[in-house]
DOFI-71380 format. One record per residue (C-alpha): y, x, z. Coordinates in steps of 0.05 Angstrom, whole numbers, padded with zeros to 5 digits, always signed. Layout:
<pts>
YXZ
...
</pts>
This chain:
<pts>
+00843-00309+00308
+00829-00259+00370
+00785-00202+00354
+00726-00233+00401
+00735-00294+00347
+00720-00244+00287
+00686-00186+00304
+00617-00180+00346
+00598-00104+00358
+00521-00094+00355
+00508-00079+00424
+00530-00157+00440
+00493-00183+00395
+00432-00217+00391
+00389-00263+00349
+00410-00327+00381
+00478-00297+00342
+00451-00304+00282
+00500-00365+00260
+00556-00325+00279
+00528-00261+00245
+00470-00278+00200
+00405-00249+00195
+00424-00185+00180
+00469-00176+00235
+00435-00205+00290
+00374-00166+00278
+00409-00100+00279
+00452-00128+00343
+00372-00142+00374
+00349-00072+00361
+00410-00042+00385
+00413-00094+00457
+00335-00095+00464
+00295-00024+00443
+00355+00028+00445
+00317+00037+00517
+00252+00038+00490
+00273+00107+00442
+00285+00059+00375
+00348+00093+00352
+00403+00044+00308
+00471+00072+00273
+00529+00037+00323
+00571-00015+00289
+00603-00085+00281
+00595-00152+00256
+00654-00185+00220
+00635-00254+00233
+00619-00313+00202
+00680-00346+00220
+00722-00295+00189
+00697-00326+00121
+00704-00396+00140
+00773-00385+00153
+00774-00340+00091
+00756-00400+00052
+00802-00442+00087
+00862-00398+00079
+00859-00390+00012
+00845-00464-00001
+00775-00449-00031
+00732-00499-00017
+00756-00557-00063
+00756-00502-00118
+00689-00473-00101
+00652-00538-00093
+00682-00568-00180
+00655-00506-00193
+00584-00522-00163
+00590-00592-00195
+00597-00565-00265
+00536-00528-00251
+00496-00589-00228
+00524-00635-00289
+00506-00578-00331
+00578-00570-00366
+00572-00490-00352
+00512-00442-00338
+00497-00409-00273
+00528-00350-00301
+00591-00380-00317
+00596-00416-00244
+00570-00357-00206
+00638-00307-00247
+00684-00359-00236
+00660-00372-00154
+00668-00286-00147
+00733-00294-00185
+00765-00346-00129
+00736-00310-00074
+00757-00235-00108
+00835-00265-00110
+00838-00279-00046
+00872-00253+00018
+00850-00225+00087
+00898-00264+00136
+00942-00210+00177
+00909-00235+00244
+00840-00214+00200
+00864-00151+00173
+00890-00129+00246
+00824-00150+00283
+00775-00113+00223
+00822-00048+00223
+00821-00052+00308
+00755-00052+00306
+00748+00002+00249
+00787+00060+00286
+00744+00044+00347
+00686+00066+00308
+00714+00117+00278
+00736+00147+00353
+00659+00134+00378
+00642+00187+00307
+00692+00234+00328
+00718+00218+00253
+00774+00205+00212
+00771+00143+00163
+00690+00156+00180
+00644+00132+00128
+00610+00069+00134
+00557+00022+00104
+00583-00050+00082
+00532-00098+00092
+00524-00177+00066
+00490-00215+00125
+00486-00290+00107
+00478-00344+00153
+00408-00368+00118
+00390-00296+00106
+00318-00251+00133
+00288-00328+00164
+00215-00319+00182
+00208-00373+00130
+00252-00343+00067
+00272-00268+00056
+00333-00282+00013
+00319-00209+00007
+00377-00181-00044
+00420-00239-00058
+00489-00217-00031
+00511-00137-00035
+00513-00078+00009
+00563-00023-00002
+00556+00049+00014
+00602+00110+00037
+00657+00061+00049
+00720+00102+00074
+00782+00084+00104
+00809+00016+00120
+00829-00004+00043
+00767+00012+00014
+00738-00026+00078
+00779-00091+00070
+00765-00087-00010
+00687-00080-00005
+00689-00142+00054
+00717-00186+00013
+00666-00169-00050
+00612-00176+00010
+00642-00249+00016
+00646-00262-00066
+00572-00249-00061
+00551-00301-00032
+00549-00333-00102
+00514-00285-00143
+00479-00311-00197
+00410-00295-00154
+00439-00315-00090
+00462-00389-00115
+00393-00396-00157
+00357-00377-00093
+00391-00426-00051
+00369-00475-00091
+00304-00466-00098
+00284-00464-00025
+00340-00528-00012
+00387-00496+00024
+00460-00531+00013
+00512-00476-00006
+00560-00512+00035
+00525-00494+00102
+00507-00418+00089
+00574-00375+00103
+00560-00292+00107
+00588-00243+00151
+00592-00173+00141
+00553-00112+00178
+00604-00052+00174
+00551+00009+00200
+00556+00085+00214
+00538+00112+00146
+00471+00159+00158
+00475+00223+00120
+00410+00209+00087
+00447+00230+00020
+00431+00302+00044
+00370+00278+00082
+00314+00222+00052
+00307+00154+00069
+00264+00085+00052
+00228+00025+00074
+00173+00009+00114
+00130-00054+00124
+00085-00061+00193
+00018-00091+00142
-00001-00072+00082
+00044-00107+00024
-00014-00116-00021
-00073-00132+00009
-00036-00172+00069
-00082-00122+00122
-00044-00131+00189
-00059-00065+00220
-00028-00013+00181
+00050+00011+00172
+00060+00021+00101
+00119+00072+00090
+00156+00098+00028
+00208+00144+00029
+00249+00188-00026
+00311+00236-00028
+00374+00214-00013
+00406+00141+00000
+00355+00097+00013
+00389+00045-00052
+00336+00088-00100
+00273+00065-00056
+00298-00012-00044
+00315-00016-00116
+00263+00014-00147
+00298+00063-00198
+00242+00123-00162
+00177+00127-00149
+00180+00150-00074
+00130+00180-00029
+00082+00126+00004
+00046+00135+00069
-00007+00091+00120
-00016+00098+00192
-00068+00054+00224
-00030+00019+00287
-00090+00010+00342
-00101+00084+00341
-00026+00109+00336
-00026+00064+00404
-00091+00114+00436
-00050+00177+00416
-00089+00190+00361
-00058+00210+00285
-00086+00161+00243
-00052+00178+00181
-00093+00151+00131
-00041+00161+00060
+00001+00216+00041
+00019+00207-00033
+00079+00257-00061
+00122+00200-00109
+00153+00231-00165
+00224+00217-00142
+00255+00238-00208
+00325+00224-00182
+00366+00213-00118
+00424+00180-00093
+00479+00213-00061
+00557+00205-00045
+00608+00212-00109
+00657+00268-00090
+00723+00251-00058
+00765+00231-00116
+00723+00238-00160
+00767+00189-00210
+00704+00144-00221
+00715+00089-00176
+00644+00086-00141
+00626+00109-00070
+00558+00146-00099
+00522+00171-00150
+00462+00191-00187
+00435+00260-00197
+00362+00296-00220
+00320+00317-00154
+00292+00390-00169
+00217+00414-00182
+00214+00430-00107
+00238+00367-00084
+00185+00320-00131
+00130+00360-00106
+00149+00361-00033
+00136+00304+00015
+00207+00284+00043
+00170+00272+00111
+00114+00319+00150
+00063+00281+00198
+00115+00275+00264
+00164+00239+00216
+00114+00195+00202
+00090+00189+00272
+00157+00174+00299
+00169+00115+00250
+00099+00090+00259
+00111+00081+00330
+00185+00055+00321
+00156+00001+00267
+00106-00013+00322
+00158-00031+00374
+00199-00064+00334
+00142-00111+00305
+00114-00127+00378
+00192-00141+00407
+00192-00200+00342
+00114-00216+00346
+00117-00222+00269
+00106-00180+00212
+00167-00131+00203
+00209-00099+00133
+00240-00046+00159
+00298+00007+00128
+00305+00075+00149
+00338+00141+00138
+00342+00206+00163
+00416+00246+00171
+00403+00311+00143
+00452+00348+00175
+00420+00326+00243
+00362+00317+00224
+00363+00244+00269
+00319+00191+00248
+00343+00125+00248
+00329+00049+00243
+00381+00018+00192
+00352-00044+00184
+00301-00101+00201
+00282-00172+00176
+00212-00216+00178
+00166-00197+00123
+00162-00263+00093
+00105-00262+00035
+00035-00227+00061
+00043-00250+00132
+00052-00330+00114
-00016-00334+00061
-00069-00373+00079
-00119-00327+00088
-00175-00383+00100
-00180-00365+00018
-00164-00317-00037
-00179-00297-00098
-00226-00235-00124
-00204-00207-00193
-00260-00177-00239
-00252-00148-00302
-00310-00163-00350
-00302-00113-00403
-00262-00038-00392
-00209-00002-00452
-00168+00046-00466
-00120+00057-00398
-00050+00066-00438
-00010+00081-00376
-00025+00064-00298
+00022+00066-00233
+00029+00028-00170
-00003-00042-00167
+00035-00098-00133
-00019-00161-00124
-00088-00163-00140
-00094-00212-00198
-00110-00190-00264
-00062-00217-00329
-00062-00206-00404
-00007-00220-00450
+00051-00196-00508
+00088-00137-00492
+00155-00156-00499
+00204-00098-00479
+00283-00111-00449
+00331-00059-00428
+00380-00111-00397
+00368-00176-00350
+00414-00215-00392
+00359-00210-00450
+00322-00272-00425
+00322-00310-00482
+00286-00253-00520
+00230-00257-00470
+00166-00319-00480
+00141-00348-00427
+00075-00312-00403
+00091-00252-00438
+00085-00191-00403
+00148-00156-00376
+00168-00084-00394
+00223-00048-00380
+00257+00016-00338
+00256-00020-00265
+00274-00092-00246
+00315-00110-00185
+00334-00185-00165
+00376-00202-00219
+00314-00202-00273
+00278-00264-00229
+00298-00306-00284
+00254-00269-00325
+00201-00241-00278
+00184-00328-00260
+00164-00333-00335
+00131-00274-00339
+00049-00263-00332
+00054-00201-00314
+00113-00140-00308
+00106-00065-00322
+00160-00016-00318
+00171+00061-00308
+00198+00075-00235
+00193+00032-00167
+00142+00029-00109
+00104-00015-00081
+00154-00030-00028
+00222-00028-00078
+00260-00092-00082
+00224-00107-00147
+00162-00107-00125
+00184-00152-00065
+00211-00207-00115
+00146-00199-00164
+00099-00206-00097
+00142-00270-00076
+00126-00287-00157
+00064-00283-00152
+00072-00248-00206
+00020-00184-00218
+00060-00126-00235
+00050-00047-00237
+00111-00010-00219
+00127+00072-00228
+00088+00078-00296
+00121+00131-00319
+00124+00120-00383
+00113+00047-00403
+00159+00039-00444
+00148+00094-00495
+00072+00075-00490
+00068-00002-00498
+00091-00024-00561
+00135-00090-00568
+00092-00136-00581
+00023-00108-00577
-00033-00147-00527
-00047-00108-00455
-00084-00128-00401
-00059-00111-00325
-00098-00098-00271
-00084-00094-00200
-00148-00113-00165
-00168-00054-00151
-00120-00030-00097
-00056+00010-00092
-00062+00041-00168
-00059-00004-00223
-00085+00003-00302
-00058-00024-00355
-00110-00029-00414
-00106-00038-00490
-00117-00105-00516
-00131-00173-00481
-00190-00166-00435
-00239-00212-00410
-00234-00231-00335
-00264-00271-00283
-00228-00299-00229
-00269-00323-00161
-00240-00368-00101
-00269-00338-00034
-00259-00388+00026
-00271-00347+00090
-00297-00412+00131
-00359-00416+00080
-00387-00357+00089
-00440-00371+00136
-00456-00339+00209
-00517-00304+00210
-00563-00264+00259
-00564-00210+00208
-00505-00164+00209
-00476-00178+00142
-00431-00114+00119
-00403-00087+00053
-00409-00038-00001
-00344-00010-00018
-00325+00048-00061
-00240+00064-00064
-00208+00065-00003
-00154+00027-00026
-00196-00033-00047
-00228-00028+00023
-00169-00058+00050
-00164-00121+00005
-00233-00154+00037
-00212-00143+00114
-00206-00215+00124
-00276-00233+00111
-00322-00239+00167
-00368-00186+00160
-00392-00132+00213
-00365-00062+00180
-00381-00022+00118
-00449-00004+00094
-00436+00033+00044
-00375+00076+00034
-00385+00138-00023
-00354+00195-00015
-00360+00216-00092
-00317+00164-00109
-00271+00199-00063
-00273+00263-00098
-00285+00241-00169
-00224+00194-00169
-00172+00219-00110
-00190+00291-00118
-00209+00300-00177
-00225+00379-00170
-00295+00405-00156
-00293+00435-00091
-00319+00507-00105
-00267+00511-00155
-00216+00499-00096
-00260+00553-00066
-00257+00598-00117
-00198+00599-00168
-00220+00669-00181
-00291+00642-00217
-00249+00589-00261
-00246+00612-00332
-00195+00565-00360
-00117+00585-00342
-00115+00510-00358
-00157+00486-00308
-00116+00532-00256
-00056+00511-00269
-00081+00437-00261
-00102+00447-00198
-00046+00486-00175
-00006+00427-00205
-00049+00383-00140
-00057+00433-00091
+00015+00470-00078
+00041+00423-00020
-00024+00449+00014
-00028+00513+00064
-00092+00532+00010
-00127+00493-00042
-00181+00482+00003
-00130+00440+00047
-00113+00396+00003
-00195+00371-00010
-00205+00369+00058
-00140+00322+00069
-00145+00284+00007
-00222+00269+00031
-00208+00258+00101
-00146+00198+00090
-00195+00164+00049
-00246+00157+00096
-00199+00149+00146
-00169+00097+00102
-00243+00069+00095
-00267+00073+00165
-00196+00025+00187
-00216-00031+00137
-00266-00057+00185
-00254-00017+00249
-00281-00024+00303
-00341-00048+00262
-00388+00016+00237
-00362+00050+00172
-00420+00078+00145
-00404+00133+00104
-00442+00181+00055
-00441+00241+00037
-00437+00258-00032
-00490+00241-00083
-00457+00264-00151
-00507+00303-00202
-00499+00365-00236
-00475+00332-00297
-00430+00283-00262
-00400+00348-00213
-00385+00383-00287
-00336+00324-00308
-00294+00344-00245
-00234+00406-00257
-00268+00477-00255
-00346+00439-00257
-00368+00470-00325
-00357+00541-00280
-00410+00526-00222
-00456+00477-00240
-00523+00480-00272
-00543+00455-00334
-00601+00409-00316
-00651+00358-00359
-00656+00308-00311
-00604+00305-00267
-00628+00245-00232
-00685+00284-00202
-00646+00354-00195
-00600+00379-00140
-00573+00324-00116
-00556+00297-00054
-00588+00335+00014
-00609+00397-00029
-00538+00410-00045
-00511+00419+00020
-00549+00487+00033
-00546+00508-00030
-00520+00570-00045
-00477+00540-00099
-00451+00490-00054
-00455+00496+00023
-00393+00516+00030
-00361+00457-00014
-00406+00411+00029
-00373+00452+00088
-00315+00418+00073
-00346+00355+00067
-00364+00362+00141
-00288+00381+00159
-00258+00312+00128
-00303+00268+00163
-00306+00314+00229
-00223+00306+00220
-00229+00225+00212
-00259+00217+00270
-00235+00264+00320
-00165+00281+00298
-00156+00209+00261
-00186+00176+00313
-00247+00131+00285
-00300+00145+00319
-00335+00078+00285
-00355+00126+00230
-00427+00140+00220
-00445+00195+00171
-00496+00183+00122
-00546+00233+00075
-00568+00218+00016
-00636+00242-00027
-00665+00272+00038
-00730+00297+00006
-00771+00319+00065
-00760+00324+00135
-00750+00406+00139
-00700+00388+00087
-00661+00344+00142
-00668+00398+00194
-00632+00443+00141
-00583+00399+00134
-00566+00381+00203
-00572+00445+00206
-00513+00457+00161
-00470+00404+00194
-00480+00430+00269
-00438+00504+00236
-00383+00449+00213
-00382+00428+00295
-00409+00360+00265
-00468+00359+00312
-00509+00283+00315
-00500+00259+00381
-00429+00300+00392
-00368+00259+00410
-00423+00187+00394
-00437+00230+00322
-00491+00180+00295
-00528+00209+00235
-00566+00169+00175
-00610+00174+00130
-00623+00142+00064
-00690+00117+00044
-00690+00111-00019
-00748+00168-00049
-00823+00147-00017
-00834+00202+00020
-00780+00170+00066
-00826+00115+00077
-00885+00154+00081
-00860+00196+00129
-00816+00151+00165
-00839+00177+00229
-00814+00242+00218
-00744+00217+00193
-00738+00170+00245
-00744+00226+00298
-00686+00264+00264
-00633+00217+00239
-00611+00150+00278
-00623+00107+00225
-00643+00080+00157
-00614+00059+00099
-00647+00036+00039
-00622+00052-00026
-00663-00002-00068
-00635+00024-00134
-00668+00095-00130
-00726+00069-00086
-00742+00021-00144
-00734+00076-00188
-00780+00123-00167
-00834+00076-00147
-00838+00045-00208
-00830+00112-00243
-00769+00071-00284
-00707+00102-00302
-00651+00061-00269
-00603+00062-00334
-00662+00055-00395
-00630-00005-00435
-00709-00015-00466
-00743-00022-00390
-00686-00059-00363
-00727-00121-00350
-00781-00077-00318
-00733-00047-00273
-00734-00104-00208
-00731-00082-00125
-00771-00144-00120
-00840-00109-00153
-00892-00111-00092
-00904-00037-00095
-00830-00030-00085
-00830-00096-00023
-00882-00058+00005
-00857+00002+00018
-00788-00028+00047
-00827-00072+00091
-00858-00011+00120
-00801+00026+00129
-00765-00030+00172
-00824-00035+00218
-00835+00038+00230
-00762+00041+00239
-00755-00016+00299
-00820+00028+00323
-00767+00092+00337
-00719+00047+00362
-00674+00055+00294
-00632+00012+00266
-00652+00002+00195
-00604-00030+00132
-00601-00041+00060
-00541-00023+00015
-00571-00025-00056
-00559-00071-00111
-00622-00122-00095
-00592-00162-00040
-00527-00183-00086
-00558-00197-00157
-00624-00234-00117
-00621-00281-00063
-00694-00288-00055
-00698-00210-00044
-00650-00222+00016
-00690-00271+00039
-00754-00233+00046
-00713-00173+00083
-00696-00230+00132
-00768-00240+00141
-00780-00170+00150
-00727-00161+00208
-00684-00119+00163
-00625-00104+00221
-00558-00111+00166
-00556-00122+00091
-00487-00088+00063
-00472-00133-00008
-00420-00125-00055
-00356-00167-00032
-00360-00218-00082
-00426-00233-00071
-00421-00250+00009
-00410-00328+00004
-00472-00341-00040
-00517-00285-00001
-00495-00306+00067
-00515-00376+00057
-00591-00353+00030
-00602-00309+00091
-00569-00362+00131
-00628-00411+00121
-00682-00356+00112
-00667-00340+00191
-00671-00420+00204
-00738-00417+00178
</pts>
């Protein structure tokens, strides 16, 4: 065998090699032929091919062996473990040929001259012949090997690369999907190792792995070899960057999240006597609450994932690592993202949880169903028959080998992983709902007890006591009905903003930014402010626990605010985003960290200061300050300039001009850079004086909840008027029907975003009849209401 018969070096190889090289191979071999010009950097190294195990096999007389070995399995004399040992075992005891060993140790030394190195370190890769197909990920059947050094440890490490063809996983796989073992051979990537072990590395996907949202570049990233990320034994660092506005040289960066990384992975000393190329050790307090990349990091791979994905035309999983003795960024890896990108999105499925209980631990969601079940708690994979079918999964961290379990399981939970480890991968291909980097899970569950999961509400799952109550709704996109009347939505996280992009509606209508502050934030923003007027040395240290990766405390509200919007505002993009400015009342802004030290104690909160009459307050202008500076940073700095701003509980018109006021000392002027500015209508003077607000603000939007409330002089949450309490009350009709026409008199566009339109179809009906310009509705209500408005416009 010549060396041109056995050994392929990247730069030759592309992917119409991929049945010399497999998937692996020729996709590295593409990168490093087709973008090295185009900046996309890729560790230099070779391809052992295919061949070389073909004639592995056929050297060492394996195949009739190999194939009595598969017919036990099928007759079912012996278990797949028992067939997959003794394949390894045949395949372990065999022999390089010397033409073999002379062609992989040629090709060796030239890599090592190319490093400048002696016996330089490399990565041993698996790369099967039926492996990364747009169609099936076969995503970590075979193994990789790390730090490899010198030509013994090389030859040893390719010919475990070659016994893994048949692990347990990779041999159940195969069959599953109907490929014949026969006809997949592997060859074996041998790749400058990256010094990521003193650097960071990860994984990146170019859409978002849970919601399937095509327009993102999902990236997580940790300390050390990137084996802790792909594995899932840490909970890395996760980050977002909205693609069509990295492309306009904007920084859309719309999620920076510091993972715990608890541990990383580095290179075991030289001789260290235990036999493995790496190991394990604790990351320090610095490291867990440092991000392991700043905002031109994630730039650069942004743009690199954005190449690469455009050069396929397909949905990319990506590997990368930084050498931290360069400092170099590189591309280690690529194959087709094979589960998001192939769902029929023509339908889905919304998750809603009827009843709320305790939350006994929460972490990273991976799906967006919702599944109750038994606890039942393994430490090992080869525990199966201790698990019941539909039980729910908990453990450390799974990895392929536990697929045996995870496809009987209704749900898994266990303490470290991301959202883009190999577990998750495997539980997304499942479609199994699981919530990954708990923590804790398994001190907190107990064996045995009834949980409920829940991952439909974006990327952080909650695992609650007890079996809950659930609905479950099938959403075809086709029905929902095209209508004149711009049909939008209410939303409230950012991250569940992302799970209704494929429905055909015409932006946001409704985007809160409380719920930004209550539940990302978390801190009340005068607090940030002013540490020195917090009483509690508790309440400091918590927010110094949030804050200290930030310049100032103040920093981290503004950025925390501004990603979410950001993250908001690219959901429906280049559709409107509505978005509002806080609303939260005095007793709601006391539950936040620090609130008990600024806020007053009011009787009726509803009607106190709230909304508009905050943001010149003394006790809050400047926290509303830095209300301005998030969404001023979203859409100039971020890019998304579909944001419109929004304020809420605008009394009277000299209260607007206060507030604009206010706004304008931000530099977030209406009418600067297309700044459009909003109003709700949702307290009568809005409507009586419509005229006036119309000539201030560029729009309306009614808030039929409080309208309703106020008209009707009804409180909105009294159990014992409840049935009193209805938007479609004449005196309450009347007044919206005014608004709408004294709005199209100023030329302003007027909406609805309250409660009415979803729980009443007839109520959207008569805003059809009144010209009402958009109607924003809960998601789950958009079928039903678009159909109703639908024939009320026929009419």
């Amino acid at each position: 065998m010549t060396q041109s018969d056995s050994i392929l070096w990247f730069e030759h190889i592309t992917m119409d090699d991929i049945g010399q090289v497999g998937g692996k191979n020729a996709s590295l071999g593409e990168m490093t032929h087709s973008l090295h010009s185009a900046g996309v950097p890729v560790p230099p190294g070779f391809a052992i091919t295919a061949q070389v195990y073909r004639d592995f096999i056929e050297a060492n007389a394996l195949a009739g062996p190999i194939a009595e070995q598969l017919a036990a399995r099928e007759q079912q004399q012996q278990s797949l473990a028992e067939t997959g040992a003794a394949i390894r075992e045949l395949i372990l005891a065999g022999e390089f040929t010397s033409e073999q060993r002379n062609a992989i140790e040629a090709a060796y030394e030239q890599l090592c001259e190319r490093l400048s190195q002696t016996d330089c370190p490399v990565a041993v890769r698996s790369s099967a012949t039926a492996e990364d197909l747009p169609e099936a990920s076969f995503a970590g059947q075979q193994e990789s090997f790390l730090n490899v050094r010198g030509l013994e440890a090389l030859l040893e490490t390719s010919r475990a690369c070659l016994a893994s063809l048949y692990t347990d996983r990779a041999i159940a796989y195969r069959e599953q999907n109907g490929f014949a073992h026969e006809q997949v051979a592997l060859s074996i990537g041998v790749q400058q190792m990256v010094r990521s072990d003193v650097g960071c590395a990860g994984v990146l996907f170019t859409l978002d792995t849970e919601s399937g949202f095509p327009d993102v570049i999902l990236i997580n990233g940790a300390w050390g070899l990137g084996e802790s990320v792909v594995k899932g034994s840490v909970n890395p660092d996760r980050y977002m960057v909205y693609k069509p506005l990295l492309e306009k040289g904007f920084q859309p960066i719309v999620e920076r999240t510091c993972g715990s990384k608890a541990e990383k992975m580095l290179y075991a000393e030289p001789n260290s006597g235990t036999g493995k190329s790496t190991r394990v050790e604790p990351t320090t307090e610095a490291e867990r609450n440092r991000l392991v990349l700043n905002d031109e990091d994630i730039l650069t791979l942004a743009r690199w994932a954005q190449l690469i994905e455009q050069h396929y035309r397909r949905a990319m999983d990506i590997e990368w690592a930084r050498d931290g003795e360069t400092g170099q960024l590189y591309i280690v890896q690529a194959r087709p993202e094979t589960i998001e990108s192939q769902k029929d999105r023509a339908v889905f499925s919304s998750y809603t949880l009827k009843e709320k209980g305790r939350v006994l631990v929460e972490g990273a969601s991976v799906g967006s169903a919702i599944a109750a079940g038994t606890v039942c708690k393994l430490d090992r994979h080869d525990q199966s028959e201790q698990f019941p079918e539909g039980g729910i999964l908990v453990t450390d961290r799974t990895d392929p080998d536990w697929v045996p379990i995870m496809r009987r399981a209704a749900g898994v939970i266990t303490n470290s992983g991301g959202a883009t480890s190999h577990a998750a991968i495997v539980s997304r291909e499942l479609k199994v709902p699981a919530i990954v980097g708990a923590g804790n899970a398994t001190e907190c569950l107990a064996e045995g007890s009834e949980v409920t999961l829940d991952c439909s509400k974006g990327a952080q799952g909650k695992v609650y006591e007890g079996k809950l109550p659930f609905d479950v709704q099938q959403i075809r996109v086709d029905h929902v009905a095209p209508t004149r009347t711009d049909l939008m939505i209410n939303v409230a996280m950012p991250d569940g903003a992302l799970y209704w992009w494929q429905l055909p509606t015409r932006g946001i209508g409704l985007a809160r930014i409380e719920f930004i502050i209550s539940s990302q934030i978390g801190v009340h923003p005068m607090a940030l402010l002013h540490p020195e007027r917090v009483s509690q040395q508790k309440t400091l240290d918590a927010m110094d626990a949030l804050s200290n990766r930030y310049p100032n405390p103040a920093e981290f509200f503004v950025d925390q605010l501004a990603t979410g919007i950001g993250k908001i505002a690219a959901s429906c993009y280049p559709h409107p985003a509505v978005v509002r400015f806080s609303d939260l009342k005095s007793n709601e802004y006391r539950g936040l960290l620090g609130g008990e030290d600024f806020e007053l104690e009011e009787d009726n909160p509803m009607l106190g200061l709230r909304g508009a009459s905050r943001y010149y307050h003394e006790g809050y202008r400047e926290a509303f300050q830095l209300e301005c500076q998030a969404l001023k940073r979203a859409r100039e700095l971020m890019g998304f300039d579909n944001i419109i701003a929004m304020i809420p509980f605008c009394r009277t018109p000299a209260e607007a001009d206060k507030v604009l006021e206010v706004m304008a000392e931000a530099d977030l002027k209406r009418g600067k850079n297309g700044l459009q500015v909003y109003v709700m209508c949702e307290i009568p003077s809005n409507v009586i004086l419509a005229e006036q607000f119309a000539e201030r603000f560029d729009g309306f939007s009614i808030g039929s909840n409080d309208l309703t409330q106020l008209v009707l002089g009804i409180d909105r949450d009294s159990q014992a008027l409840r049935p009193l309490f209805d938007a479609r009350d004449e005196a309450v009709k009347r007044l919206v029907s005014q608004v709408i026409r004294v709005a199209h008199e100023y030329g302003r566009k007027v909406g609805i975003c309250g409660q009415a339109p979803s729980d009443h179809p007839d109520f959207a009906e008569f805003l059809v009849e009144c010209g009402i310009d958009s109607i924003s509705l809960n998601p789950d209500s958009i079928i039903r209401a678009s159909e109703h408005i639908a024939q009320a416009e026929a009419k």
